[in-house]
mmCIF file of the N, C-alpha and C atoms, coordinates in Angstrom:
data_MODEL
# 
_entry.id   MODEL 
# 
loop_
_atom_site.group_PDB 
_atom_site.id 
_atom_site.type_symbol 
_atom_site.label_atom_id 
_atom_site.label_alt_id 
_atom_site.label_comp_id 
_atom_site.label_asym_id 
_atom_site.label_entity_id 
_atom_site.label_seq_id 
_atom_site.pdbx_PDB_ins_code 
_atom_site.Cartn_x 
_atom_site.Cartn_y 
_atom_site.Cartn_z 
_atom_site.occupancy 
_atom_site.B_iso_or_equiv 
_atom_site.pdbx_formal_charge 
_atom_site.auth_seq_id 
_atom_site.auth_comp_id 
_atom_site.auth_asym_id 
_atom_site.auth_atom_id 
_atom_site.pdbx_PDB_model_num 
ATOM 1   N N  . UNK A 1 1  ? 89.756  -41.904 74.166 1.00 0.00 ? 1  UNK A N  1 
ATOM 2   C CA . UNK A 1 1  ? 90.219  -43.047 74.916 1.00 0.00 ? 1  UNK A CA 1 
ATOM 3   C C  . UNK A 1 1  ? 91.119  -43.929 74.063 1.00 0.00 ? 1  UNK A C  1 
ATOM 4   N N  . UNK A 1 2  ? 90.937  -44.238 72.905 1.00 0.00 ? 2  UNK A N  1 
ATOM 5   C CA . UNK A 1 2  ? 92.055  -44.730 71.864 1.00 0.00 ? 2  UNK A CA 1 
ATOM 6   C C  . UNK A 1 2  ? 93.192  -44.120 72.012 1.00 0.00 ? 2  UNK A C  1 
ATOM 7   N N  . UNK A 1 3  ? 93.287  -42.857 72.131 1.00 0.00 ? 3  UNK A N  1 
ATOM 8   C CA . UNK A 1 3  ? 95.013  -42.588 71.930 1.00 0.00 ? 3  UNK A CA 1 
ATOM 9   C C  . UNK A 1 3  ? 95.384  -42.763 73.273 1.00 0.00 ? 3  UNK A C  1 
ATOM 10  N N  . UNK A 1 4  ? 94.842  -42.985 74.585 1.00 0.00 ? 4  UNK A N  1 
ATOM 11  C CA . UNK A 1 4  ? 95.206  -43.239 75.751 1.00 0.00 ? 4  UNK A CA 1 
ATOM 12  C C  . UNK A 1 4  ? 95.553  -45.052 75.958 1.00 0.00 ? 4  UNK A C  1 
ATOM 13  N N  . UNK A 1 5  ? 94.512  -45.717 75.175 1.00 0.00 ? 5  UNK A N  1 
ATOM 14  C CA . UNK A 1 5  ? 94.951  -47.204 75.005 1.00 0.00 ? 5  UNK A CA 1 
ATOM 15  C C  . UNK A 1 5  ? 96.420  -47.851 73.823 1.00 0.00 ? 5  UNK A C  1 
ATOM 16  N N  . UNK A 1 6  ? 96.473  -46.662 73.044 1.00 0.00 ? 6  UNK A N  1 
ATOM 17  C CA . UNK A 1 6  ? 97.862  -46.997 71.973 1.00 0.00 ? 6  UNK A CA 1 
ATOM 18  C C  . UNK A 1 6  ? 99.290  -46.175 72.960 1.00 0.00 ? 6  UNK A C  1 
ATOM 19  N N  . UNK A 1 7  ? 98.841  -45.237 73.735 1.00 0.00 ? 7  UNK A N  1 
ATOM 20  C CA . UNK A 1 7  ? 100.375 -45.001 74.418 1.00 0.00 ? 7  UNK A CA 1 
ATOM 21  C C  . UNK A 1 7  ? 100.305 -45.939 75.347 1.00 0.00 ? 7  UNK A C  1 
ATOM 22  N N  . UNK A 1 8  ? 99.589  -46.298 76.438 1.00 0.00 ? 8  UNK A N  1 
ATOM 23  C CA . UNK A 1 8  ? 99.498  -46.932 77.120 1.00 0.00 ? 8  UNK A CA 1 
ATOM 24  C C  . UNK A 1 8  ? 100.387 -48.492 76.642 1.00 0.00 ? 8  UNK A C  1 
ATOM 25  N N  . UNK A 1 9  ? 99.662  -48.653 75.059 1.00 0.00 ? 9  UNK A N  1 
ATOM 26  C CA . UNK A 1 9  ? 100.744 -50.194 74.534 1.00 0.00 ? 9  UNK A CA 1 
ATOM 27  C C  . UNK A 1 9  ? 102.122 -49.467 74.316 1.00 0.00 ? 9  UNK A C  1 
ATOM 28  N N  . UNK A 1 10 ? 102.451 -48.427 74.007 1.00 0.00 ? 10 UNK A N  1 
ATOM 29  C CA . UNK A 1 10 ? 103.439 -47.419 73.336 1.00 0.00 ? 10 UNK A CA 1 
ATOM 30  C C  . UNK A 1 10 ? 104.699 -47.826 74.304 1.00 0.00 ? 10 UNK A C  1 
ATOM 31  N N  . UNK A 1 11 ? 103.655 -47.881 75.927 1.00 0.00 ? 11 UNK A N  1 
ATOM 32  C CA . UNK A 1 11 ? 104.574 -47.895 77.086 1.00 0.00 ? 11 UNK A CA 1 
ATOM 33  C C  . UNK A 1 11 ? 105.074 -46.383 77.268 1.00 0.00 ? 11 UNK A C  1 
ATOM 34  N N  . UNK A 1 12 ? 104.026 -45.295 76.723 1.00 0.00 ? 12 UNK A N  1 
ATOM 35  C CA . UNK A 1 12 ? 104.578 -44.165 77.153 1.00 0.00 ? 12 UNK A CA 1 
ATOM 36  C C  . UNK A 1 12 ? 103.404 -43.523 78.445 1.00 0.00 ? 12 UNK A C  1 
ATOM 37  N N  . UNK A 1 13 ? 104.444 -42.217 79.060 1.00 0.00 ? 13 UNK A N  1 
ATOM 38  C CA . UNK A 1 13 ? 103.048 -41.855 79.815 1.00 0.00 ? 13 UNK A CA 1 
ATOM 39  C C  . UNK A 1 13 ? 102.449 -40.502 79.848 1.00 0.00 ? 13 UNK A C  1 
ATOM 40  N N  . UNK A 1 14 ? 101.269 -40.776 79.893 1.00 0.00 ? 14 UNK A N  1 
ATOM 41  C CA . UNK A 1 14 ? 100.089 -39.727 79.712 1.00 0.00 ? 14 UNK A CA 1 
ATOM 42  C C  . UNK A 1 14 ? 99.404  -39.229 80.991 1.00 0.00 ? 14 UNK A C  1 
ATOM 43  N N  . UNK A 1 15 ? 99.183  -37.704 80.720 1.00 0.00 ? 15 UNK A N  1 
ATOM 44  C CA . UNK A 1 15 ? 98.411  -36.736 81.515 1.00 0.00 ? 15 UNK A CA 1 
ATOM 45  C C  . UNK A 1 15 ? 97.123  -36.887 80.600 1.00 0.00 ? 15 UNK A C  1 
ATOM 46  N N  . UNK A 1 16 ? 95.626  -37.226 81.692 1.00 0.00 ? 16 UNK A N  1 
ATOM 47  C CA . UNK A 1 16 ? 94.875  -37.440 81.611 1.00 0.00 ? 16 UNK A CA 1 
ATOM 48  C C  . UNK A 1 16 ? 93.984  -36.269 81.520 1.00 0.00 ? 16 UNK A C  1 
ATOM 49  N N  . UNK A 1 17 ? 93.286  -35.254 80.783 1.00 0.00 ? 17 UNK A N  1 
ATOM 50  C CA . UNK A 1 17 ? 92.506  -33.972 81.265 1.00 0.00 ? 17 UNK A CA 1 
ATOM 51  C C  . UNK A 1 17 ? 91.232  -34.873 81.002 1.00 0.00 ? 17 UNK A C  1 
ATOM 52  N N  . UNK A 1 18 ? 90.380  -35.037 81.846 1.00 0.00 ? 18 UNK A N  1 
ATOM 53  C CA . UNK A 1 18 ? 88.869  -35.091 80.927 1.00 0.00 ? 18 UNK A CA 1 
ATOM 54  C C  . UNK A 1 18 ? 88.107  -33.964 81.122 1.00 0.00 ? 18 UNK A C  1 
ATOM 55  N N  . UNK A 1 19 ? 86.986  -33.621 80.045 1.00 0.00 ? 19 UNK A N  1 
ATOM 56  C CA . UNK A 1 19 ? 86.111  -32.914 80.060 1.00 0.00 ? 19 UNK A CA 1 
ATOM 57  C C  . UNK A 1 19 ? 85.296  -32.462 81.565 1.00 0.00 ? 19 UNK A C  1 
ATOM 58  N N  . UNK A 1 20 ? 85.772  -31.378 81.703 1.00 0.00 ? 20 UNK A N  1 
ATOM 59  C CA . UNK A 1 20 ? 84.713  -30.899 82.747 1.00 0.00 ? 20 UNK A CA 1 
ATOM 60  C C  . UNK A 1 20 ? 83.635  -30.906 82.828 1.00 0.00 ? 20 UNK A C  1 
ATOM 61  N N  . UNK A 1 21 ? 82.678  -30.957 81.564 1.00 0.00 ? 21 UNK A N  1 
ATOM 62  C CA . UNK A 1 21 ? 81.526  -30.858 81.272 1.00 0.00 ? 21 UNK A CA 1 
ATOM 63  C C  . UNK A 1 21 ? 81.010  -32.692 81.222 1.00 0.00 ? 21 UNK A C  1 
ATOM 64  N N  . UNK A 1 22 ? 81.531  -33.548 81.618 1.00 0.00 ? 22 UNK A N  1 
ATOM 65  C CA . UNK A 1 22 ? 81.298  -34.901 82.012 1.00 0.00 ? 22 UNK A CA 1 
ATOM 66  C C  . UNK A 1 22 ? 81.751  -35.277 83.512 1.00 0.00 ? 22 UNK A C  1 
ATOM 67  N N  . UNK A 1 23 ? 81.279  -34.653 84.867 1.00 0.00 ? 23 UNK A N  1 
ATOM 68  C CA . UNK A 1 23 ? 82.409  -34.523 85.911 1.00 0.00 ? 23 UNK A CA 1 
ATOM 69  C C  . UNK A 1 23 ? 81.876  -36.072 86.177 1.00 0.00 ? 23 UNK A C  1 
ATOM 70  N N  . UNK A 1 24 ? 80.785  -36.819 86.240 1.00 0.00 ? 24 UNK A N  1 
ATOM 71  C CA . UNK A 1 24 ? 80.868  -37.999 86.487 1.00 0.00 ? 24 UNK A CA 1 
ATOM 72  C C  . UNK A 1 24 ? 81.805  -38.954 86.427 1.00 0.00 ? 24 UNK A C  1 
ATOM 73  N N  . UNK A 1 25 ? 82.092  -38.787 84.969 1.00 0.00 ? 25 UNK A N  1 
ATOM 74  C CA . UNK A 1 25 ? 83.112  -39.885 84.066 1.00 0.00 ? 25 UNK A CA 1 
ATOM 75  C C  . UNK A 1 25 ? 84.582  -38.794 84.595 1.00 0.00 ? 25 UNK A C  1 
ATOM 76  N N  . UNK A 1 26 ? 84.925  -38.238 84.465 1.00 0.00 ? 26 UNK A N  1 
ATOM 77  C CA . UNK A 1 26 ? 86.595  -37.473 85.426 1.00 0.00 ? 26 UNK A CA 1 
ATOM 78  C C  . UNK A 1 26 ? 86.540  -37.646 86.673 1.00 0.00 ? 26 UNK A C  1 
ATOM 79  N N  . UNK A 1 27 ? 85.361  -38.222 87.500 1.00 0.00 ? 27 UNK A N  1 
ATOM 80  C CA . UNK A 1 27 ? 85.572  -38.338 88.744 1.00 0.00 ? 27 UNK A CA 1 
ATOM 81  C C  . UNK A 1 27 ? 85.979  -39.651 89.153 1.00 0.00 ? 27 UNK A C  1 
ATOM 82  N N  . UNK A 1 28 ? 85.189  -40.606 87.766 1.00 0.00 ? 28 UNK A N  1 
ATOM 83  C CA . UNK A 1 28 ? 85.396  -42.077 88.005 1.00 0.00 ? 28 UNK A CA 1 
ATOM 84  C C  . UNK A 1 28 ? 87.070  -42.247 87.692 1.00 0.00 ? 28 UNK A C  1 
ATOM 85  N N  . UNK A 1 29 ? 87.122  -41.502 86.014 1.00 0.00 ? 29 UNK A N  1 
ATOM 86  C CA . UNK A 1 29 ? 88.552  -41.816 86.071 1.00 0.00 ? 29 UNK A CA 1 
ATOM 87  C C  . UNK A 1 29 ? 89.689  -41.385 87.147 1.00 0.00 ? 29 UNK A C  1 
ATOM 88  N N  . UNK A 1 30 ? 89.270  -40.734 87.732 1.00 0.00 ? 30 UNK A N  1 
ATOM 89  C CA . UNK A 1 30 ? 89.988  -40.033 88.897 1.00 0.00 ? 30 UNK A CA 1 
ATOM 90  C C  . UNK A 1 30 ? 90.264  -41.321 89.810 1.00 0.00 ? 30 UNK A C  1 
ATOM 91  N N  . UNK A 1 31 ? 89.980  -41.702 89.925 1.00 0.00 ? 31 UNK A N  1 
ATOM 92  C CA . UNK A 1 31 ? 89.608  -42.877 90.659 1.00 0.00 ? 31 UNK A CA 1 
ATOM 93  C C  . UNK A 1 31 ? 90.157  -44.154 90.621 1.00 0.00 ? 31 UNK A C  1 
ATOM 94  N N  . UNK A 1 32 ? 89.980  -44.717 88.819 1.00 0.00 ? 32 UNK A N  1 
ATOM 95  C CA . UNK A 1 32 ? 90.352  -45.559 88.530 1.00 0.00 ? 32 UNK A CA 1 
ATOM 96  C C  . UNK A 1 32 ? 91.446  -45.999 87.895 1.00 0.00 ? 32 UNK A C  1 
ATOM 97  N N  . UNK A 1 33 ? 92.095  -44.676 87.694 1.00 0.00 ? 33 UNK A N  1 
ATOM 98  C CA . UNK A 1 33 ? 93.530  -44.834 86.689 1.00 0.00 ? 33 UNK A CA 1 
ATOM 99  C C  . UNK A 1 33 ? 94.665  -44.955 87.529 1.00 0.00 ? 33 UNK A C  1 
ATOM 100 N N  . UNK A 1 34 ? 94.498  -44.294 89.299 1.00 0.00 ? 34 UNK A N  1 
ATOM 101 C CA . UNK A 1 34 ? 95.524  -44.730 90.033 1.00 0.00 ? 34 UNK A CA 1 
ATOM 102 C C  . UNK A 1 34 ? 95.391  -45.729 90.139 1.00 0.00 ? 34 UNK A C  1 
ATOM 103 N N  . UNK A 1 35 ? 93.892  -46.555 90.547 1.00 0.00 ? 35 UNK A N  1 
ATOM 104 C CA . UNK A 1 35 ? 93.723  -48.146 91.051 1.00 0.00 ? 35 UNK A CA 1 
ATOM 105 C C  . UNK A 1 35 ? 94.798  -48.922 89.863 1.00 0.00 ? 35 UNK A C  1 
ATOM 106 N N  . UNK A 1 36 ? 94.708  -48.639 88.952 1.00 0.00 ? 36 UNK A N  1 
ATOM 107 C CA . UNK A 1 36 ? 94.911  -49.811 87.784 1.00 0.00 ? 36 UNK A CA 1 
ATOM 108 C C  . UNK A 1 36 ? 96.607  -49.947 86.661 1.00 0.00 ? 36 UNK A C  1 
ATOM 109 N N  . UNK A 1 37 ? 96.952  -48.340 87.047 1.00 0.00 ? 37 UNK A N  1 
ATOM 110 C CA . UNK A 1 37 ? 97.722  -48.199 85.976 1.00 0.00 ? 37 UNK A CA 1 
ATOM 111 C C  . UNK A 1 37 ? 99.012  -47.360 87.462 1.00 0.00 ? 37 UNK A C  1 
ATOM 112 N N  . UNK A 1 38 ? 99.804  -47.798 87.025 1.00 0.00 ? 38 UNK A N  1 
ATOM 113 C CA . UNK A 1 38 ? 100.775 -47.248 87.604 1.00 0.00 ? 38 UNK A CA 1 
ATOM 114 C C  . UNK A 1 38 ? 101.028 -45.334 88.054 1.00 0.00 ? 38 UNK A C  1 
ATOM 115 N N  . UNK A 1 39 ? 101.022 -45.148 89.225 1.00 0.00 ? 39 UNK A N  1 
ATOM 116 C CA . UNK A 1 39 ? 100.610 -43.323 89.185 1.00 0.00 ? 39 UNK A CA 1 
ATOM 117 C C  . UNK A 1 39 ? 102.199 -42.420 88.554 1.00 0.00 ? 39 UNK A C  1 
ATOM 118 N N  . UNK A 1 40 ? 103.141 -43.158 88.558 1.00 0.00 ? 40 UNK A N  1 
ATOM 119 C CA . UNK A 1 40 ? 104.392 -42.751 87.950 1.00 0.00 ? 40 UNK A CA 1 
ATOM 120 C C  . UNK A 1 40 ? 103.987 -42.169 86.847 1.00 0.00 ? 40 UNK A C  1 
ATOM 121 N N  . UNK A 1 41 ? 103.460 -42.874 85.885 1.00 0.00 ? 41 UNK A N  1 
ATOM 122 C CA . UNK A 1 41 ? 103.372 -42.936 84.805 1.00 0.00 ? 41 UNK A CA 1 
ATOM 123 C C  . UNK A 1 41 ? 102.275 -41.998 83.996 1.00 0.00 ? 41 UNK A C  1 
ATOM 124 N N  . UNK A 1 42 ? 101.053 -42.103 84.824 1.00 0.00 ? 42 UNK A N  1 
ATOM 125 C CA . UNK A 1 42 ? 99.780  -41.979 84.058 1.00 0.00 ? 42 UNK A CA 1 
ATOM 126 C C  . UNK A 1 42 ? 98.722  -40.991 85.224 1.00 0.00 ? 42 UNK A C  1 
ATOM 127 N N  . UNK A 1 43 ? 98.654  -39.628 85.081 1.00 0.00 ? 43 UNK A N  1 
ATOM 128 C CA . UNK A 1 43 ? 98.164  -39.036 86.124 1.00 0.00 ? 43 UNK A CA 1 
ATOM 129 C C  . UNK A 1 43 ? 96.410  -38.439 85.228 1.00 0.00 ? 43 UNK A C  1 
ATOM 130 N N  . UNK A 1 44 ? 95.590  -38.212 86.456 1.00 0.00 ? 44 UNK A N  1 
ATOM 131 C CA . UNK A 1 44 ? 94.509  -37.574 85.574 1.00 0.00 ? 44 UNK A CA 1 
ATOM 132 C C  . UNK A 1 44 ? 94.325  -36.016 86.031 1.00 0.00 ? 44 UNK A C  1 
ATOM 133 N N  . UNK A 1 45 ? 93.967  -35.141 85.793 1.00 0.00 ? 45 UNK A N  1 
ATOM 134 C CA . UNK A 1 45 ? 94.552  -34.026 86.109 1.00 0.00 ? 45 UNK A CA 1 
ATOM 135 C C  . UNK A 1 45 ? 92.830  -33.022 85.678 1.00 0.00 ? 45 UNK A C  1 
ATOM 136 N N  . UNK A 1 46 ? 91.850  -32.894 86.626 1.00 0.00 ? 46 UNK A N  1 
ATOM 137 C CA . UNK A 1 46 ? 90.343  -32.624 86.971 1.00 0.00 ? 46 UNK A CA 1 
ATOM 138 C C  . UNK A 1 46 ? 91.079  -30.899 87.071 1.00 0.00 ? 46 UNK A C  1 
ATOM 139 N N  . UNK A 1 47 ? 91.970  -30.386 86.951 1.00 0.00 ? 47 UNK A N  1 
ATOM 140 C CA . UNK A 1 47 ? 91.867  -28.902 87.385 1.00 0.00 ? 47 UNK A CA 1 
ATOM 141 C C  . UNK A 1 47 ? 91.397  -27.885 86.325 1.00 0.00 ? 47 UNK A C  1 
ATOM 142 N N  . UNK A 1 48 ? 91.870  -26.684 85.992 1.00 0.00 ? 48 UNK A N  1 
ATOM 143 C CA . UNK A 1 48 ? 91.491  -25.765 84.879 1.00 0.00 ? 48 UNK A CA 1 
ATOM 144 C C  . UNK A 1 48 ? 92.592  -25.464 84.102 1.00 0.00 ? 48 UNK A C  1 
ATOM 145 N N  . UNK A 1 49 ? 91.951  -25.211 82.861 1.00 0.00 ? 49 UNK A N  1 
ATOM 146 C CA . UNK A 1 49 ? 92.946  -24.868 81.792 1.00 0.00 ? 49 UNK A CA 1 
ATOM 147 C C  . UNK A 1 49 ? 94.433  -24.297 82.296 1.00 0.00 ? 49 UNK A C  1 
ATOM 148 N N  . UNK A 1 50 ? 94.037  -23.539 83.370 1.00 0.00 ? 50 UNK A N  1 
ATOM 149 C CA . UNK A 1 50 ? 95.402  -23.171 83.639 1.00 0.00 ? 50 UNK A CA 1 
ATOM 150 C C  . UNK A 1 50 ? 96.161  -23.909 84.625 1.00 0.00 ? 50 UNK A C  1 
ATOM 151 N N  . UNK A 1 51 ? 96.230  -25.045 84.929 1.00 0.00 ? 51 UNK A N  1 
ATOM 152 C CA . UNK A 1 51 ? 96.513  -25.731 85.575 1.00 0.00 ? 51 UNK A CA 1 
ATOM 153 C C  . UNK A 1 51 ? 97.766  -26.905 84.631 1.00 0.00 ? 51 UNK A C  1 
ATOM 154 N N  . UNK A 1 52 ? 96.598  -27.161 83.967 1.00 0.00 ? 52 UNK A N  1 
ATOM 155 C CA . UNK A 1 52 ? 96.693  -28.466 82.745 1.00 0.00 ? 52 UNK A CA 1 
ATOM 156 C C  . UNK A 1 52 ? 97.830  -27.481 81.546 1.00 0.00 ? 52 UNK A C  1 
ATOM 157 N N  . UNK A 1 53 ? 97.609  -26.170 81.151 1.00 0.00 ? 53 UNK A N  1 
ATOM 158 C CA . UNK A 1 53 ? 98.763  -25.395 80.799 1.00 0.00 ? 53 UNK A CA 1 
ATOM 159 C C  . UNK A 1 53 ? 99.904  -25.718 81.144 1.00 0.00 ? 53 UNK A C  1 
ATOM 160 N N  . UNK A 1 54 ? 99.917  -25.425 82.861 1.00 0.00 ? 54 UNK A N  1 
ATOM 161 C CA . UNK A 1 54 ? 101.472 -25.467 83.603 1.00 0.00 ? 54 UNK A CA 1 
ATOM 162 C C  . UNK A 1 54 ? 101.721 -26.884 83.514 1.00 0.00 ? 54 UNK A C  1 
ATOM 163 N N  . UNK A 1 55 ? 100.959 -28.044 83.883 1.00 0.00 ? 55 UNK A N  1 
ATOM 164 C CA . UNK A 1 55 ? 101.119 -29.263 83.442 1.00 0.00 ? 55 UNK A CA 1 
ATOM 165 C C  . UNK A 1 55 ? 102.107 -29.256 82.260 1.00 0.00 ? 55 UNK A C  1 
ATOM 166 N N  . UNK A 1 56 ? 101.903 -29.010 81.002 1.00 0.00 ? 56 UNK A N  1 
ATOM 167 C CA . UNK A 1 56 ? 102.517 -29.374 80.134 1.00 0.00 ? 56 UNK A CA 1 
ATOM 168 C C  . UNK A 1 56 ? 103.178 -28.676 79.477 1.00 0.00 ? 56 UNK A C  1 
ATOM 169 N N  . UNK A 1 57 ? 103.225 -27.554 79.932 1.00 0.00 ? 57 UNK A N  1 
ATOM 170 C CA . UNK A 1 57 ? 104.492 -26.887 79.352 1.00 0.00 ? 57 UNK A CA 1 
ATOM 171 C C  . UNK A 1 57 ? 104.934 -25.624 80.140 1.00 0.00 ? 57 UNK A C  1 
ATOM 172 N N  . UNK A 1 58 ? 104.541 -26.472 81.430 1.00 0.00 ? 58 UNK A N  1 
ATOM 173 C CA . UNK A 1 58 ? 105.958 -26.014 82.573 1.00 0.00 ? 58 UNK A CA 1 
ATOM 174 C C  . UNK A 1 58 ? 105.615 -24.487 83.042 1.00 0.00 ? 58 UNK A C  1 
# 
């Protein structure tokens, strides 16, 4: 969560993966990062490795 609060000051934007093995806390953030933070910018991304792959490098 630190390196998500220093880009966030960075003003850059971040793809969110959380741990599958915490689905509570990825469901909340699921939740709460559109409420709060701009969705342009800052997405959270609950799918599978191969998903979060194509995510980031296309």
């Amino acid at each position: 969560m630190l390196l998500l609060i220093g880009a966030t000051g960075a003003g850059c934007t971040c793809l969110i993966k959380p741990s599958e093995h915490a689905q509570a806390c990825a469901t909340l953030m699921e939740k709460l990062i559109p409420r709060y933070l701009d969705s342009d910018a800052y997405a959270v991304c609950l799918e599978a490795v191969e998903e979060t792959t194509h995510f980031l490098y296309g």
